[in-house]
N, C-alpha and C positions, 0 to 999 in steps of 0.2 A: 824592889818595886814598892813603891808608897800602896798602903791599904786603902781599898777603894772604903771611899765615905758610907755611912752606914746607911744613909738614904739612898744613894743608889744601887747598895744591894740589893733594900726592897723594893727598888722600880724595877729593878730585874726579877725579882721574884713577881710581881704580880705582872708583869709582860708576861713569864715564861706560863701564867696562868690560863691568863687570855690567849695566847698561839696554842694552847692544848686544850682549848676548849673544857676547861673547868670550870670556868665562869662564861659565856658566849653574850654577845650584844643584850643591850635590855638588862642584863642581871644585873642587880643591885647587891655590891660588895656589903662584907663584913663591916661590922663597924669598924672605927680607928682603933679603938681598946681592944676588941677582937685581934685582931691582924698583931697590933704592938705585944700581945702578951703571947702568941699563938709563934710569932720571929721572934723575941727577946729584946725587943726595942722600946721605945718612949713614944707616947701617942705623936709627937711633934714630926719625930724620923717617917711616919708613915704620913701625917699631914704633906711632908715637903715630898715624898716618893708621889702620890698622888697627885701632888699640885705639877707634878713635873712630867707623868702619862695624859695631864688632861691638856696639858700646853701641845705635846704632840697629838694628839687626837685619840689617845688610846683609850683613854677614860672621859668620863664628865661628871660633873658637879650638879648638882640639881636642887637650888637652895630649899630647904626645908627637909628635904625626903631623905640625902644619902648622894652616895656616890656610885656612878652606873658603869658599866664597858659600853661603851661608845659605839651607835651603826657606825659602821666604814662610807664612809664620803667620796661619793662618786666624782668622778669630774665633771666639770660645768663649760657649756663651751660658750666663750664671752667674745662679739663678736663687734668688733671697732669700726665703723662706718659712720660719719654725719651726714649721709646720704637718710641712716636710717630714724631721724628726727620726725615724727607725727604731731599734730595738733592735738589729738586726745588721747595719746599710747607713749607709754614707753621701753622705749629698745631695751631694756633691763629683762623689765615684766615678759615683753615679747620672745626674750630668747628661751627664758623660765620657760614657759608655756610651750612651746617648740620641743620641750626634754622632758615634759609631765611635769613639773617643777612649780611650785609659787615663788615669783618672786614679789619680794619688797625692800625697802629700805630703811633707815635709821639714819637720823639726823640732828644735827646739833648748828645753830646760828649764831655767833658772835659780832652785833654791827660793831662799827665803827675801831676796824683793831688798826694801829699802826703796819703797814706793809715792811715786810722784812727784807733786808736788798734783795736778794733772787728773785724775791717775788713782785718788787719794784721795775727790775728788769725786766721782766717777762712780761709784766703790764705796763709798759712805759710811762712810768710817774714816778717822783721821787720817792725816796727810802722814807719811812715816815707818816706816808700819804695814808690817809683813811681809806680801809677797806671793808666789807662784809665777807667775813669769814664763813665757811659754814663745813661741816667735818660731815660725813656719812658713813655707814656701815649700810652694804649689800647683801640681802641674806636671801638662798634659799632654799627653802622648805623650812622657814625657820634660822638655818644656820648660815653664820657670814661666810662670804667668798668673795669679797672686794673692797679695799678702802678707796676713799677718794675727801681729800682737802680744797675746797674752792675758793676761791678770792675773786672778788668784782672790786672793781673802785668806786669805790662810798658816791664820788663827785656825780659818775654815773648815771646810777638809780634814785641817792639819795632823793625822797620825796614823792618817790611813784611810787604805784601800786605792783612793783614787782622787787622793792629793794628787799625783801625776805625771801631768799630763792624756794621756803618750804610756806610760807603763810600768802594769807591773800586771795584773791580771786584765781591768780594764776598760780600758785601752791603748784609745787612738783610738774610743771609743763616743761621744765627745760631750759637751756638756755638760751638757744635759738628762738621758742615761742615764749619766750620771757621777754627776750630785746626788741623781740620784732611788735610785742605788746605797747614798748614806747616810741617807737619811729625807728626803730635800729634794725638792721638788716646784715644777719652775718652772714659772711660769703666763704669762710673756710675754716678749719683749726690746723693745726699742726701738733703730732707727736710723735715726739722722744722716748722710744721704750728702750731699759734697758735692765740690764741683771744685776741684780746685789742680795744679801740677805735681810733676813727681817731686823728689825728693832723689836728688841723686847716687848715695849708696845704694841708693836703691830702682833708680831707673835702672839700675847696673850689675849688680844683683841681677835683673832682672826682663827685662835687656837690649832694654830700648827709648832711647830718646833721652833724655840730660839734659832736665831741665823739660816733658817731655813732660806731655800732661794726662792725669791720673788721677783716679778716684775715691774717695775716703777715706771712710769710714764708721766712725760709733764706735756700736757697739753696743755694749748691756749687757743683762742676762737678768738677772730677777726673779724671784723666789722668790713662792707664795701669799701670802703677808707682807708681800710688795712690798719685799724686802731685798733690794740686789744682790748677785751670787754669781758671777760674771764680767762681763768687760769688755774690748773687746777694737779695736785700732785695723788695720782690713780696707782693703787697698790696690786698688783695681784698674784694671790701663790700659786708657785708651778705644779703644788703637789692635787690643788683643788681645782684649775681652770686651766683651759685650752683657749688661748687669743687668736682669733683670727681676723685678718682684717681683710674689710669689703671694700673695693677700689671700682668705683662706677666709673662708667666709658662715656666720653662723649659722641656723639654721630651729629 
């Protein structure tokens, strides 16, 4: 049997710390030199063992101060419904609030990117076509528990006061009170959840495990017209969040 790599000996070694309560939540670990010369290793071996407890949640990082054991992350229960779209609130925040929780989010805007085919087809316009990007991170108490990547087509909004889905007068109201800000009136979305693991990305972003299993969901929101008007690729892990979804009756 091949020698296990010397950095995952000492990811094992400081796991087997944290499960025995040697070090407990909040404690702030030895230094890298402490640890490396205390195991017999090279500061680097314990860089990569640490970078590789904080990707699963064991540890975390805390630029400036050191590296900590990590509170245990409760699950969060994220509940899918576009029934629950408000004028001044959002269903994020709402469900946070619900479990004692702060929610907020994290965002990042990219106009005018070229649409990549999936994402062409989903919003039915050519491959090609100008879109408004915008990438999010959902955190809370602080820590993320949701991605989510949106596309509008540029043609869309280009020009109005809602083609920034985070700036603006309407800044963070949604996408429903976003459209309905220009004349547009969405009447439904449609999603596609299903199971895969993470991308290293997402992993280090969302600080669970490489490959870990998540939930991917491609929604897209229709206009009365039945013309798409966003679209959007929603991450979430199974280890940190409970989905449930809200399916209103009609009478």
């Amino acid at each position: 049997m091949p020698e296990q790599p010397p950095y995952l000996r000492i990811a094992d070694e400081l796991r087997r710390r944290v499960a025995e309560h040697v070090w407990t939540p909040g404690d702030r670990l030895p230094s890298r030199a402490q640890i490396a010369q205390e195991c017999g290793v090279g500061d680097n071996v314990v860089r990569r063992a640490q970078e590789l407890l904080i990707s699963q949640g064991v540890l975390e990082g805390r630029a400036g101060s050191g590296t900590y054991v990590a509170e245990p992350r409760k699950r969060v229960r994220v509940v899918r419904s576009a029934a629950r779209e408000q004028p001044q609130s959002s269903p994020f925040r709402a469900d946070m609030k619900a479990v004692g929780r702060q929610g907020d989010w994290e965002s990042r805007t990219d106009a005018k990117v070229p649409a990549p085919a999936e994402v062409a087809t989903r919003l039915g316009v050519a491959e090609g076509d100008l879109c408004v990007r915008t990438a999010y991170e959902f955190l809370a108490d602080g820590k993320p528990v949701q991605l989510s990547t949106s596309w509008e087509p540029y043609e869309l909004t280009g020009g109005t006061l809602v083609v920034l889905p985070e700036g603006g007068p309407h800044a963070g109201a949604g996408v429903v009170n976003r459209m309905a800000a220009i004349g547009i009136s969405v009447s439904h979305a449609v999603e596609q959840p299903e199971p895969r693991q993470a991308t290293a990305e997402e992993a280090s972003l969302l600080g669970i495990q490489k490959a870990a299993l998540v939930t991917h969901i491609r929604r897209t929101y229709y206009s009365e017209e039945g013309q798409p008007v966003e679209t959007a690729d929603i991450v979430v892990p199974a280890a940190l969040c409970e989905i449930v979804y809200e399916v209103p009756i009609s009478r």
